[in-house]
LOFI-613196 format. One line per 3 residues: number of its first residue (from 1); their letters; for each residue x, y, z of C-alpha. Coordinates in steps of 0.25 Angstrom, whole numbers, plus 5000, padded with zeros to 4 digits. Layout:
N
NUM	A	X,Y,Z  ... $
//
This chain:
622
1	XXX	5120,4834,4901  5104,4834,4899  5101,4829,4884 $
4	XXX	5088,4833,4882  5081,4834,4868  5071,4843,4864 $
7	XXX	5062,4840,4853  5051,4850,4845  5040,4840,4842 $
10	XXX	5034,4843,4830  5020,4838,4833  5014,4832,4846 $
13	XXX	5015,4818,4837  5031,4821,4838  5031,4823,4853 $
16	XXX	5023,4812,4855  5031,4801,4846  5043,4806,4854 $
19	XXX	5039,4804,4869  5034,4793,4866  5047,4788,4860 $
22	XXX	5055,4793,4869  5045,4796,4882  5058,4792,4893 $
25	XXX	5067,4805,4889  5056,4813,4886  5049,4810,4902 $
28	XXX	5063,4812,4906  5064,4827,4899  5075,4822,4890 $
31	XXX	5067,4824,4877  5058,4838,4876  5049,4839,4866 $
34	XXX	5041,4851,4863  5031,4850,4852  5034,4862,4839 $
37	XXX	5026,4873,4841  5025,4883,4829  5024,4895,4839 $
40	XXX	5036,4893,4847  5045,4885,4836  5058,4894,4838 $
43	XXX	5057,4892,4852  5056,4877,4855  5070,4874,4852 $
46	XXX	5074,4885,4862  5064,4880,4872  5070,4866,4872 $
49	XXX	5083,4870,4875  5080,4879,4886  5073,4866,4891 $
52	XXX	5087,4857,4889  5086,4852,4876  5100,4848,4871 $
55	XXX	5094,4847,4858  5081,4848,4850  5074,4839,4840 $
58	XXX	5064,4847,4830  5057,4843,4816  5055,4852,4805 $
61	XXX	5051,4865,4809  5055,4863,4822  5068,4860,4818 $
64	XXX	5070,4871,4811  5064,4881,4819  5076,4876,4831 $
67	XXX	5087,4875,4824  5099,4884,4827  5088,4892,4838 $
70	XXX	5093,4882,4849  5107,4879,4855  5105,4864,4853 $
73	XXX	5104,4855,4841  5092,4853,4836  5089,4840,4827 $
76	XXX	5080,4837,4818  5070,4827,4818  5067,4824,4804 $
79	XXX	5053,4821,4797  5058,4810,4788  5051,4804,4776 $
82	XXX	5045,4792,4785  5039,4802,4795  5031,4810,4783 $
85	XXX	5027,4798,4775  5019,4793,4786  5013,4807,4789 $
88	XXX	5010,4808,4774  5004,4793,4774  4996,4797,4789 $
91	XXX	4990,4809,4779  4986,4801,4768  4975,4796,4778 $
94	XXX	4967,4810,4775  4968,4809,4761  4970,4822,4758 $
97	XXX	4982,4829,4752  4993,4828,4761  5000,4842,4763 $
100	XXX	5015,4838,4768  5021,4849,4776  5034,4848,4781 $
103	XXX	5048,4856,4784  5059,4858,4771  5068,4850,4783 $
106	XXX	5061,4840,4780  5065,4830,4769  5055,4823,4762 $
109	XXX	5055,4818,4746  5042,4821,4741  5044,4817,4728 $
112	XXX	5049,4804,4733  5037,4799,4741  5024,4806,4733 $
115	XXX	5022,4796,4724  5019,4785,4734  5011,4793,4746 $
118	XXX	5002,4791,4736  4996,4807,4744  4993,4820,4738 $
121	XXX	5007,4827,4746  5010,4842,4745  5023,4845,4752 $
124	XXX	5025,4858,4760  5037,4860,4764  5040,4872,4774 $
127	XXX	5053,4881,4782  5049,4888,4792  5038,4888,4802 $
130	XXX	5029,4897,4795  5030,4891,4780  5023,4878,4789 $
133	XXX	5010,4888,4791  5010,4891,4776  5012,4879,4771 $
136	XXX	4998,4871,4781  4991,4885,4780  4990,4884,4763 $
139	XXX	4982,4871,4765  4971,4875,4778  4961,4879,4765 $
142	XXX	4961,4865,4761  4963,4858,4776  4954,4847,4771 $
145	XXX	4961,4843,4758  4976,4842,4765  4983,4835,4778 $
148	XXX	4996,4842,4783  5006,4832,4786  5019,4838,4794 $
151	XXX	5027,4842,4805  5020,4849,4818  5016,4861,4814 $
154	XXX	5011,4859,4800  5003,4850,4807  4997,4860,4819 $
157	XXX	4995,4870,4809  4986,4860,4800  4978,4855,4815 $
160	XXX	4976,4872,4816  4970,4873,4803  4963,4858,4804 $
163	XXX	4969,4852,4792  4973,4837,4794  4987,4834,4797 $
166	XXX	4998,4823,4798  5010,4825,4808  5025,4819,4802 $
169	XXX	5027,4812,4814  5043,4808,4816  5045,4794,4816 $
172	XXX	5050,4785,4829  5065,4784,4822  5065,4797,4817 $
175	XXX	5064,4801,4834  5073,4789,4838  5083,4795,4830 $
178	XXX	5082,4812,4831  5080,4807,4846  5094,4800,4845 $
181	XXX	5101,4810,4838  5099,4822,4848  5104,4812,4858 $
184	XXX	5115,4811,4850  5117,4824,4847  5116,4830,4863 $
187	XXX	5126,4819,4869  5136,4823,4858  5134,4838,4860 $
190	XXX	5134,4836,4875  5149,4826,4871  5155,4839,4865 $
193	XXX	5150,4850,4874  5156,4840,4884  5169,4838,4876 $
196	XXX	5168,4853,4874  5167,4856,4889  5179,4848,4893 $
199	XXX	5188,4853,4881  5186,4868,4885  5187,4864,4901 $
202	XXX	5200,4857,4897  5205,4869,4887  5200,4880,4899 $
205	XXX	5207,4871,4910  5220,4869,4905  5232,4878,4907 $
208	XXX	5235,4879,4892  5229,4892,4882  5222,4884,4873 $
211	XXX	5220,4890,4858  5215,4884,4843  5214,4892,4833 $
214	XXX	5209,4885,4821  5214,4886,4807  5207,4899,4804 $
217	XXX	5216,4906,4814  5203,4907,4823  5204,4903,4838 $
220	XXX	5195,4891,4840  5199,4888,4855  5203,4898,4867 $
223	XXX	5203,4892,4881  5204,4898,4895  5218,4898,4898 $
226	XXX	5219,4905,4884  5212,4915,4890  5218,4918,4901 $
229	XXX	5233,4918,4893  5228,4928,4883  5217,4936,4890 $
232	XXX	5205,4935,4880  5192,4928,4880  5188,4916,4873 $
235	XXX	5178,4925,4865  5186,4933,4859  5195,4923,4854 $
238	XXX	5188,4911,4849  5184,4914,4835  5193,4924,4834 $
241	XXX	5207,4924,4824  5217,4920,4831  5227,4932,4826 $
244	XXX	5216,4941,4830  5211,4938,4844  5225,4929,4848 $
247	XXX	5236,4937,4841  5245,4934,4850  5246,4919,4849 $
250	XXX	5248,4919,4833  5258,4909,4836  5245,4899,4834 $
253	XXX	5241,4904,4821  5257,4905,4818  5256,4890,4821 $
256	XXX	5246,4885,4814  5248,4892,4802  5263,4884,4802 $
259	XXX	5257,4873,4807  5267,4869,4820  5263,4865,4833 $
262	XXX	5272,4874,4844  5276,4867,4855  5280,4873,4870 $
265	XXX	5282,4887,4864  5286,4899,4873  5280,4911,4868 $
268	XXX	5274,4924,4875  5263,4930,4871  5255,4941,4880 $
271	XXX	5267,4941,4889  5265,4928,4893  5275,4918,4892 $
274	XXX	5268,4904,4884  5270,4890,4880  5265,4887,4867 $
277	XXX	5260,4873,4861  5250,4873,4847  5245,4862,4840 $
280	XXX	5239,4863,4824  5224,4855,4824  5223,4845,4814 $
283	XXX	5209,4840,4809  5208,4830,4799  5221,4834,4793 $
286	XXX	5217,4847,4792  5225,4859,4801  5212,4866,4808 $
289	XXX	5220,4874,4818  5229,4875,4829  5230,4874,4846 $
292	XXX	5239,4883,4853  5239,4880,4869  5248,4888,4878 $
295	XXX	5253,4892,4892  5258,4903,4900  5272,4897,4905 $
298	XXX	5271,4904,4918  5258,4895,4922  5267,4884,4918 $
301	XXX	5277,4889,4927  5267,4890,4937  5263,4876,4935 $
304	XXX	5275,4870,4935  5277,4876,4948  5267,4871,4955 $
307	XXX	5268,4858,4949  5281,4858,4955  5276,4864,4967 $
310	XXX	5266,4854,4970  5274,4842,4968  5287,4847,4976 $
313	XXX	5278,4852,4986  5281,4845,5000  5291,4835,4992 $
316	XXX	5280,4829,4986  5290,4824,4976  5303,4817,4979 $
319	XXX	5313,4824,4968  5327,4818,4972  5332,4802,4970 $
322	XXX	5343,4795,4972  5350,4800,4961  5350,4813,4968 $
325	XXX	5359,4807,4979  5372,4813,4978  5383,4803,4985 $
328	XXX	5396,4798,4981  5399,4790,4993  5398,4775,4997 $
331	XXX	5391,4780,5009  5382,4787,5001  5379,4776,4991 $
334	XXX	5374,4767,5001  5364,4776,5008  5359,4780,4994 $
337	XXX	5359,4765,4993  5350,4761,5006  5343,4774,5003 $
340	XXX	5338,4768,4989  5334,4755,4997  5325,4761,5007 $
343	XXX	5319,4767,4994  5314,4755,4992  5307,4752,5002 $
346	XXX	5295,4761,5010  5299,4760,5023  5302,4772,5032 $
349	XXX	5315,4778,5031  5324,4788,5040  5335,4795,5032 $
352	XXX	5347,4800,5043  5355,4811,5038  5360,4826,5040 $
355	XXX	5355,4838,5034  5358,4838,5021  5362,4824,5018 $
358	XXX	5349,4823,5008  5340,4815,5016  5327,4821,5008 $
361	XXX	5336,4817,4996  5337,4804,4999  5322,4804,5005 $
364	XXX	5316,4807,4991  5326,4797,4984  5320,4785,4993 $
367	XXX	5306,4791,4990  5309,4790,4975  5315,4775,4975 $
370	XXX	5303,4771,4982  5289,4765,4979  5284,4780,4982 $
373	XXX	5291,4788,4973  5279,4790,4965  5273,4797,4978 $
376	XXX	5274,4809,4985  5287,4813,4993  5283,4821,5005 $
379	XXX	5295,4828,5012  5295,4837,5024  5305,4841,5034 $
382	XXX	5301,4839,5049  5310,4850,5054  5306,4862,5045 $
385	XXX	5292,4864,5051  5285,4864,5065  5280,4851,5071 $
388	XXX	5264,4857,5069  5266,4861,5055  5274,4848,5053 $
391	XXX	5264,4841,5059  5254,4847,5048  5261,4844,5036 $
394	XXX	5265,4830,5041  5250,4827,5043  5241,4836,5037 $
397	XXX	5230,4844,5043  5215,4845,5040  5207,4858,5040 $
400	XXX	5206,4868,5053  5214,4858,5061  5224,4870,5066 $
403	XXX	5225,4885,5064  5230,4888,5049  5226,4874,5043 $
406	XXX	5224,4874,5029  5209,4875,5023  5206,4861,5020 $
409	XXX	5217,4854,5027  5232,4849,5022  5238,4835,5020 $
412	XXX	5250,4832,5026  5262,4825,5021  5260,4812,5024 $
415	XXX	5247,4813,5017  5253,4818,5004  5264,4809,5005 $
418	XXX	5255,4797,5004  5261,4787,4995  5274,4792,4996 $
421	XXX	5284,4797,5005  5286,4806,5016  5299,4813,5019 $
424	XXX	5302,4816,5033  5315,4826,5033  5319,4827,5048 $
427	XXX	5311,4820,5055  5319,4820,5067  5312,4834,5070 $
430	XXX	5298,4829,5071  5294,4833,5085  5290,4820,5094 $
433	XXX	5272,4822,5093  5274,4822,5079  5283,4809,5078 $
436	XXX	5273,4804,5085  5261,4807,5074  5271,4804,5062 $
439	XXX	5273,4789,5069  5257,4787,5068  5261,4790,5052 $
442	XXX	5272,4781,5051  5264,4770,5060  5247,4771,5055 $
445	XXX	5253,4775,5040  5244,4786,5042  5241,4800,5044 $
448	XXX	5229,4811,5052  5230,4826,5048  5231,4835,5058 $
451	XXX	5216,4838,5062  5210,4826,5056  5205,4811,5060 $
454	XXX	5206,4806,5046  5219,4796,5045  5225,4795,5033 $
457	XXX	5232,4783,5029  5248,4786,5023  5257,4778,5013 $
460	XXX	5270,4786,5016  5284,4783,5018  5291,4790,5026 $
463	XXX	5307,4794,5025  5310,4803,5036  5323,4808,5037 $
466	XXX	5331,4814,5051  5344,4821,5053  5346,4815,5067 $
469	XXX	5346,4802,5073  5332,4797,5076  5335,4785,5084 $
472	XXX	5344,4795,5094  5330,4805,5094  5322,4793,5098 $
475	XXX	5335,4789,5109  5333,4804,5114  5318,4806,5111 $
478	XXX	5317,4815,5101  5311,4805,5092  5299,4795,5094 $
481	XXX	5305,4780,5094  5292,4774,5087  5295,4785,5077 $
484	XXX	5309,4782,5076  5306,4767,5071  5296,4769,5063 $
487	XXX	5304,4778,5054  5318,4771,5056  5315,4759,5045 $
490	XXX	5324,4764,5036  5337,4774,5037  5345,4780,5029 $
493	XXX	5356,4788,5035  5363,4798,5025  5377,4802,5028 $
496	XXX	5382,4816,5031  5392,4823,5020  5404,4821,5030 $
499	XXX	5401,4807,5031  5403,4804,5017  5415,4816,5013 $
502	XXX	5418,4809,5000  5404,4811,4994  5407,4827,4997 $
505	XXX	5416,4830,4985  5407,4825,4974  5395,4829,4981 $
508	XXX	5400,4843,4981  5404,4842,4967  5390,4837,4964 $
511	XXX	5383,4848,4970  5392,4858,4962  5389,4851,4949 $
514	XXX	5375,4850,4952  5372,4865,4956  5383,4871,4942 $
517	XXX	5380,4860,4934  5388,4867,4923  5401,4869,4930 $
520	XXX	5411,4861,4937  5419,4865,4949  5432,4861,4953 $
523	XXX	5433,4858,4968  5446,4863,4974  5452,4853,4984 $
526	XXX	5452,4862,4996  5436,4864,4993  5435,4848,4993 $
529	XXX	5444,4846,5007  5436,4858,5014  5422,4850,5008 $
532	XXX	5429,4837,5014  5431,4844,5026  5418,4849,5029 $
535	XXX	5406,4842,5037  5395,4846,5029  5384,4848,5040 $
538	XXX	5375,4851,5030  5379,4838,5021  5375,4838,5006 $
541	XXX	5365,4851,5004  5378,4859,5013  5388,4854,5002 $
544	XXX	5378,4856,4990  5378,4871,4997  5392,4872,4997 $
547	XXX	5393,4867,4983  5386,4878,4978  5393,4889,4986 $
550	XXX	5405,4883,4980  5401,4884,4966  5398,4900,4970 $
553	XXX	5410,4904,4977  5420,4893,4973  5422,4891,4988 $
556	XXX	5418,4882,4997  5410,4890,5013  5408,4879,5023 $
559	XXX	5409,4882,5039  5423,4878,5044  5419,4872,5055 $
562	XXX	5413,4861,5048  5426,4857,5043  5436,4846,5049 $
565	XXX	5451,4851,5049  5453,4836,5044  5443,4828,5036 $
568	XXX	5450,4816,5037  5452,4813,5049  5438,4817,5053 $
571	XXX	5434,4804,5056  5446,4802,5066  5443,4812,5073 $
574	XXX	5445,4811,5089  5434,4821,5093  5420,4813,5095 $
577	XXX	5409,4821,5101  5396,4813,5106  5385,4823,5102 $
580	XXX	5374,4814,5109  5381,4814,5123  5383,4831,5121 $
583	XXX	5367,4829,5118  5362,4821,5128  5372,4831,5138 $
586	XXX	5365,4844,5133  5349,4836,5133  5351,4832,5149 $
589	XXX	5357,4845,5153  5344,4853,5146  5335,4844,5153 $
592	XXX	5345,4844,5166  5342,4859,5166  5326,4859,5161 $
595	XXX	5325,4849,5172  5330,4859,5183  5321,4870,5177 $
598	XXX	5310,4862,5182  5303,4857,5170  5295,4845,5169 $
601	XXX	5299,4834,5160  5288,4838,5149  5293,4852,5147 $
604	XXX	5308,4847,5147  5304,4836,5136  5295,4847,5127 $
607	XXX	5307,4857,5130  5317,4845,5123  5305,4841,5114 $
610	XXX	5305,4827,5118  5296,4818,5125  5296,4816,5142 $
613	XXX	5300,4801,5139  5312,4806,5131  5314,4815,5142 $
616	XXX	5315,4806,5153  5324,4796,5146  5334,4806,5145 $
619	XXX	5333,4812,5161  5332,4797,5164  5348,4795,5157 $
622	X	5354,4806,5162 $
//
């Protein structure tokens, strides 16, 4: 803020004294001082402003004459006792009679001091800027038998009409201090407009109507938002009596008449549906009126949403824990067990299991035991997108690095995951180039966007997870080996349903209590052997699925061919198929007949997506 002062000078003396006190700020254009001209007297103030001045020092008539005509405060530099003595003592030296002619601002005891300035004194005391002309103008006639003593133009009126004259001068203190006190005055006006500035920013910015109506009843404060709630100006309302130019929020005036605070209130007003919160102001012991702020609840809605959007968006959060492990077998217990060790640590983990056996679950519960939990959790499964757009999300691009980039570019999800962890879900489907791009990650703990030749350094851990056997992808190569031991610190292998049949009862009595919490179901015994006797391909989330069709229909639709005619002897059985061998058959006889098609060995291994090497080593065992 520029804190310039303005001063009218009463007299070339005045300006004088003044530079020479204070020449630095007055070079430097931080002190302006125009010298009181009787012609233009109601303008000067208006001049100085228009020049900058923050606020304006005057003396006598030029005090008065600018006060209340400038937006500025205007302070008065006072011709005090000390300052007129000496004039009167400067006049004496002309022994004549000493006509004293000064401003009814201006305080002076007469009375008190005639007696010892030993001077013939006649006092004229004057209010306005034309009484000054009468009062020098009745003594011209006798010029030679008086001296003017006075401000500025008592004094150029007296050098017009050649009488002698003494200027009050203002005295160094008398300066010092007017001088301190506008500087006080401008850094404590500039300290509330600033204070001023933030509070309406803040009551503009916030998402609250904000409304005081003071103990008149009158409405003292009316933000933005209050605005846009009720559809009508800031004009119109402030001022105005709250019953008249708010009837519809009477509540406040209800309020603070029975002086309660409401808290969280639903009401609708307008047809909009609000939450309601008023507080009753207290000054000095003294109720002096009352705050109301509130809310259209669909924005909070709207809010919440997003709030809930933004931090579930990609997984940034891991929501499930251990608790929400559901098993009842000793098998069960110990991989929850090993599971809650690798928590501990920050190794890479691979987590084995079908579909549907909850490895996410388990995923997110080893990212919430672990130093990280505090961090991101980035999940993505590998199989539900192509390997470009995979490619993408994983890394990140930077603008116009492909057709249909995003303006400005995008991270990628190893980026946002830094400091946390990233989740993996089939990994097993990434396609061989890009094993090879995600192994420079696992390797250099760092990452390139697509497009870019910025690296960016990484602090991720990485739980991937797979439904196959990596080390047998590697064997048929279908998965990079270097990959392969990079990830395969730690495993956790979680079992199928069929594995571990006694956790399916309670499990399926879980998943019933859980989605009718308020009823309970009796299971007939037929329904349990007919769960006992099923495979359950689709492990845990195809039981929870049946749990709920049972609660609906009260029976129990699950493919019959999925069921062993006797459970218990299941394990006894004599059939054994090799489904390796049967693979391996079907592999050499595809290639047996792309071979005799006449294909190279590069479109045979891009036809069986895998490498030549791979290729060869399986022509080279045959």
């Amino acid at each position: 803020m520029d804190k310039k002062i303005g001063v009218i000078a009463s007299d070339e003396e005045l300006k004088s004294r003044i530079i020479e006190l204070f020449r630095d700020d007055v070079q430097r254009g931080k002190i302006m001082i125009d010298v009181l001209d009787s012609d233009t007297i109601d303008e000067q103030g208006r001049i100085l402003e228009g020049k900058g001045a923050r606020a304006i020092i005057a003396r006598s008539g030029g005090y008065k004459h600018t006060v209340g005509k400038v937006n500025i405060p205007v302070i008065h530099l006072n011709v005090t006792t000390p300052d007129i003595i000496q004039a009167i003592v400067t006049a004496k030296k002309y022994n004549k009679d000493i006509v004293l002619v000064i401003s009814d601002l201006d305080y002076f005891d007469y009375d008190s001091w005639k007696d010892l300035m030993n001077a013939n004194i006649i006092l004229e005391r004057f209010h306005s800027k034309d009484e000054i002309y009468e009062r020098v103008l009745k003594y011209k006639d006798i010029k030679k038998e008086v001296v003017i003593v006075g401000g500025g133009i008592p004094c150029s009126l007296a050098r017009k009409w050649g009488m002698d004259n003494v200027f009050i001068n203002a005295s160094k203190e008398s300066i010092y201090e007017v001088m301190g006190h506008a500087k006080e005055v401008i850094d404590n006006l500039y300290e509330q407009k600033y204070n001023n500035t933030v509070l309406k920013t803040i009551l503009d910015e916030v998402h609250d109507a904000v409304i005081v109506m003071n103990y008149e009843g009158k409405v003292r404060l009316y933000n933005e938002r209050a605005m846009e709630l009720l559809k009508k100006d800031r004009e119109e309302i402030i001022g105005g009596n709250l019953s008249e130019v708010l009837p519809e929020l009477n509540f406040i005036k209800d309020a603070f008449e029975r002086k309660i605070d409401i808290s969280n209130k639903i009401m609708t007003i307008k047809n909009i549906t609000i939450t309601v919160n008023t507080s009753i102001l207290v000054m000095d012991g003294k109720t002096e009126g009352i705050l109301c702020t509130f809310q259209d609840i669909s924005n909070l809605q709207s809010l919440e949403k997003k709030i809930r959007h933004e931090l579930n968006k990609k997984g940034l959060i891991a929501k499930y824990t251990f608790d929400d492990v559901v098993g009842f077998s000793h098998i069960m217990e110990e991989v929850v067990g090993k599971a809650k060790k690798i928590g501990q640590s920050d190794n890479t983990v691979i987590i084995y299991g079908e579909s549907g056996t909850g490895k996410e679950i388990f995923a997110q519960s080893i990212h919430n035991i672990s130093k990280r939990s505090k961090e991101p959790f980035v999940a993505i499964n590998c199989a539900a997108i192509s390997e470009n757009l995979l490619e993408s999300e994983l890394f990140g691009y930077e603008e116009g690095s492909f057709t249909g980039a995003r303006k400005g570019g995008k991270p990628g999800l190893f980026e946002i995951a830094h400091g946390g962890t990233i989740f993996l879900d089939e990994i097993n489907s990434i396609s061989y180039s890009l094993q090879g791009k995600l192994l420079r990650v696992l390797q250099e703990k760092e990452t390139m966007r697509i497009g870019s030749d910025y690296v960016i350094p990484l602090n991720i851990r990485i739980i991937a997870a797979t439904n196959e056997e990596l080390k047998t992808m590697v064997e048929e190569g279908r998965f990079r080996k270097d990959l392969f031991y990079r990830l395969n610190i730690l495993e956790l292998h979680i079992p199928p349903l069929r594995e571990r049949k006694e956790d399916i009862l309670p499990l399926f009595k879980y998943f019933m209590g859980d989605i009718a919490k308020d009823l309970s179901y009796e299971v007939p015994s037929a329904i349990e052997e007919k769960l006992l006797a099923y495979r359950w391909p689709g492990n845990a989330r195809e039981l929870r699925n049946i749990a709920e069709r049972y609660i609906i229909f009260k029976e129990i639709d699950i493919d019959s061919k999925e069921i062993h005619k006797n459970p218990s002897n299941i394990e006894n059985d004599s059939i054994c198929i090799n489904l390796r061998e049967i693979n391996r058959y079907v592999e050499e006889k595809v290639i047996e007949m792309l071979v005799n098609q006449g294909m190279t060995k590069t479109e045979i291994a891009n036809i069986l997506g895998i490498s030549r090497t791979a290729l060869w080593k399986k022509i080279k065992s045959e």
